[in-house]
C-alpha positions as CSV (number, residue, x, y, z in Angstrom):
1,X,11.2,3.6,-24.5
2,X,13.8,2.9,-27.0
3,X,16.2,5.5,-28.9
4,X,17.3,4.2,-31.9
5,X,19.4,6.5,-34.9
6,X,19.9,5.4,-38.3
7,X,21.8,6.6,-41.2
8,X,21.8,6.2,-44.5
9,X,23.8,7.7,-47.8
10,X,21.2,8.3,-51.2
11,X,21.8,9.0,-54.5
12,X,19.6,12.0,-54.8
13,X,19.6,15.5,-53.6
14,X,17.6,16.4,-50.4
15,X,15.0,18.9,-52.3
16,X,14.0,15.7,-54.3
17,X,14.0,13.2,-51.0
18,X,12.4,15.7,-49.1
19,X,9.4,16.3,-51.5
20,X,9.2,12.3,-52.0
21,X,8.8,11.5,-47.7
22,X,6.8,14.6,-47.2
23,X,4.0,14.0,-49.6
24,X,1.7,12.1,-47.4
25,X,-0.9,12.0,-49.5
26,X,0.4,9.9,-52.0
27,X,2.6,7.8,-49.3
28,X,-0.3,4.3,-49.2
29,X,-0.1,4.7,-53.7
30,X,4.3,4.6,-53.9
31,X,4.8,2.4,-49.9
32,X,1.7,0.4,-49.8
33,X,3.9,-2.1,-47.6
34,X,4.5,1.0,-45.2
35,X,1.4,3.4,-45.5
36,X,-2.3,1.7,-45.5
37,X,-3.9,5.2,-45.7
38,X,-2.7,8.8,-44.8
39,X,-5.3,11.7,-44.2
40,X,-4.6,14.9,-43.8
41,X,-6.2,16.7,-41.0
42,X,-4.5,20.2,-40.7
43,X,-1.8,22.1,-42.7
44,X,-1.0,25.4,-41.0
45,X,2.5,26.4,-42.3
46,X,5.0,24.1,-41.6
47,X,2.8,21.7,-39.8
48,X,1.2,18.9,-41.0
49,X,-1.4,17.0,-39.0
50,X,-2.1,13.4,-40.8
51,X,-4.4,10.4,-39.8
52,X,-2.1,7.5,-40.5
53,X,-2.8,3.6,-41.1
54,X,1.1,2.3,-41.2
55,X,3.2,-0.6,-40.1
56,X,6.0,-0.3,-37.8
57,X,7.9,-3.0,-36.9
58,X,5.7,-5.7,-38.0
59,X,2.7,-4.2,-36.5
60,X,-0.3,-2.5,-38.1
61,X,-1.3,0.3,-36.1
62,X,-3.5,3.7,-36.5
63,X,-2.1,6.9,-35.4
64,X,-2.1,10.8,-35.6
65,X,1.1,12.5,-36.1
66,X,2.2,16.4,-35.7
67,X,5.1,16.8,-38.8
68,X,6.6,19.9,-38.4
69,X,8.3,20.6,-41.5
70,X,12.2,22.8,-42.2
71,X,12.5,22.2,-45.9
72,X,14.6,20.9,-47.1
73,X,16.6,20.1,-43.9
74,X,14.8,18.0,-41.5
75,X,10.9,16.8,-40.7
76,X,10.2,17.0,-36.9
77,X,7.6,14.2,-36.3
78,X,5.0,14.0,-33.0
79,X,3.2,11.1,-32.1
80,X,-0.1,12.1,-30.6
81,X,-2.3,9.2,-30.8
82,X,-2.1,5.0,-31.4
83,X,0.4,2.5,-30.3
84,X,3.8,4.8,-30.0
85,X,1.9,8.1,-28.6
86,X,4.3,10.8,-27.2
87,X,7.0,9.3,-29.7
88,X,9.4,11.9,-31.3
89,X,11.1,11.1,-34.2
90,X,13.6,13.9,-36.3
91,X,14.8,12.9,-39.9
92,X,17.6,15.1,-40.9
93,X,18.1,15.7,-44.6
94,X,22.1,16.7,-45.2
95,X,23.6,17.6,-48.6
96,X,26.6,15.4,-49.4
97,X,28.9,15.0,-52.5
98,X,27.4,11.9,-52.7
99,X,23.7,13.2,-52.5
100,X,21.8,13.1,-49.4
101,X,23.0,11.6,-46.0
102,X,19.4,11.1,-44.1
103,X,19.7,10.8,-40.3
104,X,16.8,9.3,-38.4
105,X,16.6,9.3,-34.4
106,X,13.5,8.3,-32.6
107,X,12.7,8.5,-28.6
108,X,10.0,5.9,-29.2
109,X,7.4,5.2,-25.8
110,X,5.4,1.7,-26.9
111,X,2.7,1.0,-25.7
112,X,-0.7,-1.7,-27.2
113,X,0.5,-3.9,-29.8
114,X,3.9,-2.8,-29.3
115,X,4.6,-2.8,-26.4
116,X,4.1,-6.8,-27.1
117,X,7.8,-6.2,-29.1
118,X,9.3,-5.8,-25.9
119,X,13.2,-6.0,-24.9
120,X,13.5,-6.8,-29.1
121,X,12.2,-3.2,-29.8
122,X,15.4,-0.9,-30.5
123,X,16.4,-3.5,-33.0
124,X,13.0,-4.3,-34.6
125,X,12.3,-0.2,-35.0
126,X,15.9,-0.1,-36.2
127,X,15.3,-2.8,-38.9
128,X,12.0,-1.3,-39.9
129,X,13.3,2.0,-40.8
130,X,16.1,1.1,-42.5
131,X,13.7,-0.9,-44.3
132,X,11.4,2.3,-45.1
133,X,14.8,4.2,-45.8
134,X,15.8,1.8,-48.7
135,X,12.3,1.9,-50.5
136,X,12.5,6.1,-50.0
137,X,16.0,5.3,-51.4
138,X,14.8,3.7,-54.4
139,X,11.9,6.0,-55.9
140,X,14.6,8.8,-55.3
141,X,17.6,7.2,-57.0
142,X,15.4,5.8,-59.4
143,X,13.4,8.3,-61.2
């Protein structure tokens, strides 16, 4: 059960970032490399239940997540289903003078496909979302 944490500065103020991660419905059209399909099951307030064909780390797996949504400040995420169940992840969303600093820290549990990833996991989970970071990055610098 790794922990990871990664940062990253963007270009782009945390309304606009926050609005680009947290609409999961069009997530598979703009991160088709990331997001194979996302269906939403619930929205009750803040909370956001979604179906979720993604890769993480390499591997293609199907999940269910809980997002439990502050915004513009931070997206709470649940694992409750697939591969990395009873995962918790928190992105933080904090306004810079250079735009938005976005914090991720995970408590991943791995289990299936990944738990083939092993002792290499932290750095593999790391890797991937500083991967998914830089693509958010783009779209949001970028338009």
């Amino acid at each position: 059960m790794p922990k990871v944490k990664v940062e990253k500065i963007i270009k782009a103020n945390r309304e606009k970032i926050f609005n680009v991660v947290t609409d999961f419905e069009n997530l598979p059209n703009r991160f088709p490399q990331f997001f194979k399909s996302v269906k939403i099951l619930s929205r009750e307030g803040n909370t956001v239940t979604t179906e979720d064909h993604a890769v993480m780390a390499g591997r293609e797996m199907q999940q269910t997540t809980k997002h439990i949504l502050t915004p513009p400040e931070m997206d709470e995420v649940y694992l409750l289903s697939g591969d990395a169940k009873d995962s918790h992840i928190i992105t933080k969303y904090e306004s810079i003078p250079e735009g938005t600093k976005i914090t991720v820290e995970g408590d991943f549990r791995l289990g299936g496909k990944l738990k083939l990833v092993g002792f290499m996991a932290k750095g593999k989970i790391e890797k991937g979302l500083e991967e998914v970071i830089r693509e958010f990055a783009k779209l949001a610098e970028g338009s």
